[in-house]
C-alpha positions as CSV (number, residue, x, y, z in Angstrom):
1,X,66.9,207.8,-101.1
2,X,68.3,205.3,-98.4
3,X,65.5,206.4,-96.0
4,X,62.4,206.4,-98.3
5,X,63.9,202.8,-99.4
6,X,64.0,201.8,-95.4
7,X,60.5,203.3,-94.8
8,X,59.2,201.6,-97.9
9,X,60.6,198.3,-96.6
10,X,59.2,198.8,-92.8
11,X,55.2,199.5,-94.2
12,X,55.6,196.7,-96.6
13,X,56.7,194.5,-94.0
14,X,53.2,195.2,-92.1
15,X,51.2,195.3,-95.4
16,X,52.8,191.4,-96.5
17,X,52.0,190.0,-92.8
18,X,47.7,191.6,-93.5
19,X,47.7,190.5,-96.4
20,X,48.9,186.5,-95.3
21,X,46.6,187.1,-92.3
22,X,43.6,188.1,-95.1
23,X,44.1,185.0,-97.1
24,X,44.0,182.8,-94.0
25,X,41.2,184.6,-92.8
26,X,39.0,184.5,-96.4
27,X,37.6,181.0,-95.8
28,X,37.2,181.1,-92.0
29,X,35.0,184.2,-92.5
30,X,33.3,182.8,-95.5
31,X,32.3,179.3,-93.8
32,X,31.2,181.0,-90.6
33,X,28.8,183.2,-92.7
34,X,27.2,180.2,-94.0
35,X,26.9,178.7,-90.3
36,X,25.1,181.4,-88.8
37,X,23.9,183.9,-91.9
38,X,20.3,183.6,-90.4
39,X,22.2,186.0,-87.4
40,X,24.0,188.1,-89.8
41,X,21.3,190.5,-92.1
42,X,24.5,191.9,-94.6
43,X,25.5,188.2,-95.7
44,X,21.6,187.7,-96.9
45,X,22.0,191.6,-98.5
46,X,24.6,190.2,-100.7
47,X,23.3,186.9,-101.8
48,X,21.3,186.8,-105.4
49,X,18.1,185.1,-103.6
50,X,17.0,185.7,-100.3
51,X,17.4,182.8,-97.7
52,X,15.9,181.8,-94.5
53,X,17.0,179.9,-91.8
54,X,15.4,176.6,-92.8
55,X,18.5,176.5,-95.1
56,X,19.4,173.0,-95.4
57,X,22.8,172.0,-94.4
58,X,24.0,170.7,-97.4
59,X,22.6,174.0,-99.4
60,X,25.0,175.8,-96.6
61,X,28.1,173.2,-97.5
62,X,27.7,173.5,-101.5
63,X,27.0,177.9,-101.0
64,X,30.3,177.9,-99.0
65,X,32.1,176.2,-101.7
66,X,30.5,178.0,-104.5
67,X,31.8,181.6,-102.5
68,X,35.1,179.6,-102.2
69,X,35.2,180.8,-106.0
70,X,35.7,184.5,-105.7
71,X,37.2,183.6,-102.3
72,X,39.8,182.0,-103.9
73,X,40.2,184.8,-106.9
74,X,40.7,187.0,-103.8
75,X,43.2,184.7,-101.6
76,X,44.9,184.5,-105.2
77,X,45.1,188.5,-105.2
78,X,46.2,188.8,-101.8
79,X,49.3,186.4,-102.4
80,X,50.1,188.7,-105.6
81,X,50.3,191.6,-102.9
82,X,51.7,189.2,-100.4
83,X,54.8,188.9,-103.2
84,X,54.8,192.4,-104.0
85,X,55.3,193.3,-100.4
86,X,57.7,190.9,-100.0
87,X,59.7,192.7,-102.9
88,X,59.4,196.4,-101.6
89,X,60.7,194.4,-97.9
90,X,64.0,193.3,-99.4
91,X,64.3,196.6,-101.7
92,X,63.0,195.5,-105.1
93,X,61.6,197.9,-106.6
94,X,60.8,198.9,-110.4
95,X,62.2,195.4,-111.3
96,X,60.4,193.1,-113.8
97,X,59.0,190.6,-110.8
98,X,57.2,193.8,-109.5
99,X,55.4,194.4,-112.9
100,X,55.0,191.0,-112.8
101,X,52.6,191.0,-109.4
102,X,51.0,194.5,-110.8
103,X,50.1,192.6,-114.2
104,X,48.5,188.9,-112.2
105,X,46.9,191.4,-110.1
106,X,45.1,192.9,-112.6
107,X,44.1,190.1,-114.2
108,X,42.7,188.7,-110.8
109,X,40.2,191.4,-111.2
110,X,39.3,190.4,-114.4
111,X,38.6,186.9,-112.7
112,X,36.8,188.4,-109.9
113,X,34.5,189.6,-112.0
114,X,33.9,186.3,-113.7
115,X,33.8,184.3,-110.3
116,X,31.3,186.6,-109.5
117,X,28.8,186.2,-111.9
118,X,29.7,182.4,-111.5
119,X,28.9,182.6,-108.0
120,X,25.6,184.0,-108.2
121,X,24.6,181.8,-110.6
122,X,25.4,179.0,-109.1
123,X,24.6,180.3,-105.6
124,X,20.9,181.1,-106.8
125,X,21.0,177.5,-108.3
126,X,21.9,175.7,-105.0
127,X,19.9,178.3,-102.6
128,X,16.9,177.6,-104.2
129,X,17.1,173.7,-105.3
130,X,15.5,172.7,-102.1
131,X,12.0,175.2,-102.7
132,X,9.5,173.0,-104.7
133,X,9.4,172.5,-108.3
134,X,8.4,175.4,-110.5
135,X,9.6,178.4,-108.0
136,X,13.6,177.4,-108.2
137,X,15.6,180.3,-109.6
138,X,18.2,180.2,-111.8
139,X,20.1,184.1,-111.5
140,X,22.2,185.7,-113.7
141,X,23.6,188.8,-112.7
142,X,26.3,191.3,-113.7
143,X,26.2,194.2,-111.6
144,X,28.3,197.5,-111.1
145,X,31.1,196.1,-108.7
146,X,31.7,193.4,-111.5
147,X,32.1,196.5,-114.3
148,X,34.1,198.4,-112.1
149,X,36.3,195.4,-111.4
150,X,36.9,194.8,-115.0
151,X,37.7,198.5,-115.0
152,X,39.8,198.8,-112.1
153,X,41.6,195.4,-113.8
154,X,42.3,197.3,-117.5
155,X,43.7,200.3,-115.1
156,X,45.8,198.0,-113.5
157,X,47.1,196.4,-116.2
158,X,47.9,199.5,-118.0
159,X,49.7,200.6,-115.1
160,X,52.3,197.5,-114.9
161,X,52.2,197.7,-118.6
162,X,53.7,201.8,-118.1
163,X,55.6,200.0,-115.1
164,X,57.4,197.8,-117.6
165,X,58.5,200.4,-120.1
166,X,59.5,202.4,-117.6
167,X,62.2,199.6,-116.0
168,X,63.4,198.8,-119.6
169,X,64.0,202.4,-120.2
170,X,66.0,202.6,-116.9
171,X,67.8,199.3,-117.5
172,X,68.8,200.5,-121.2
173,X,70.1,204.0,-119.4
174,X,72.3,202.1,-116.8
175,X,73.7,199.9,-119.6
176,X,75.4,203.2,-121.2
177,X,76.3,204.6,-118.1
């Protein structure tokens, strides 16, 4: 048991350093999307309205910070796996901080759905503000990542839930041992 412990450890190690490397890399990506998305087709796929590149600047600025929402419900995840990692690195494993990192990171998916829709509300709100009167857009979307991210959340949270009884159950048996 020893050596799946040891292997555990070694791949966790690699998956905590991707995952700090992912949140530091969230908002660089983000704000250089926003400085050249007239070059880069999949960003304007994405967005709730289409854009151009007469974007003013400040509509760029206020965009990157409304995406710095879900950005952050994602850097927020990331440091949940960061931690979880970090656990499995040093050997903690079925332990009650574990369940605790499965359980936040299923309820960061609940918030990524809600940032979501929050973003592309207000994204449609600021990406249009500078057309003319009368042909701004206010958008309100909830689409079938945002369902299956409220899924994939429940599952989650189920899972740390089965997680937990599972640890107490254990815990209970080595008392009486």
């Amino acid at each position: 048991m020893d050596q799946q412990v040891e292997r555990i450890a070694k791949v966790s190690v690699r998956l905590r350093l991707v995952s700090t490397l992912l949140m530091f890399a969230i908002p660089l990506v983000l704000a250089l999307c926003w400085a050249f998305m007239e070059n880069l087709p999949f960003v304007n796929a994405r967005l709730p309205v289409r854009v151009d590149a007469s974007l003013p600047l400040v509509s760029r600025i206020l965009a990157f910070i409304a995406s710095m929402i879900p950005g952050g419900v994602a850097i927020y995840a990331l440091s949940r796996l960061r931690r979880l990692f970090d656990l499995y690195a040093h050997g903690v494993i079925f332990r009650e901080a574990n369940v605790e990192c499965f359980r936040q990171l299923g309820w960061s998916l609940f918030a990524w759905a809600g940032a979501s829709f929050l973003f592309n509300t207000l994204a449609g709100f600021i990406l249009t503000f500078h057309w003319k009167p009368g042909t701004r857009l206010l958008v309100l979307t909830l689409d079938g990542q945002d369902l299956m991210a409220v899924f994939t959340g429940l599952v989650v949270i189920t899972v740390a839930w089965v997680m937990d009884q599972g640890r107490k159950l254990n815990e209970e048996q080595e008392l009486f041992v």
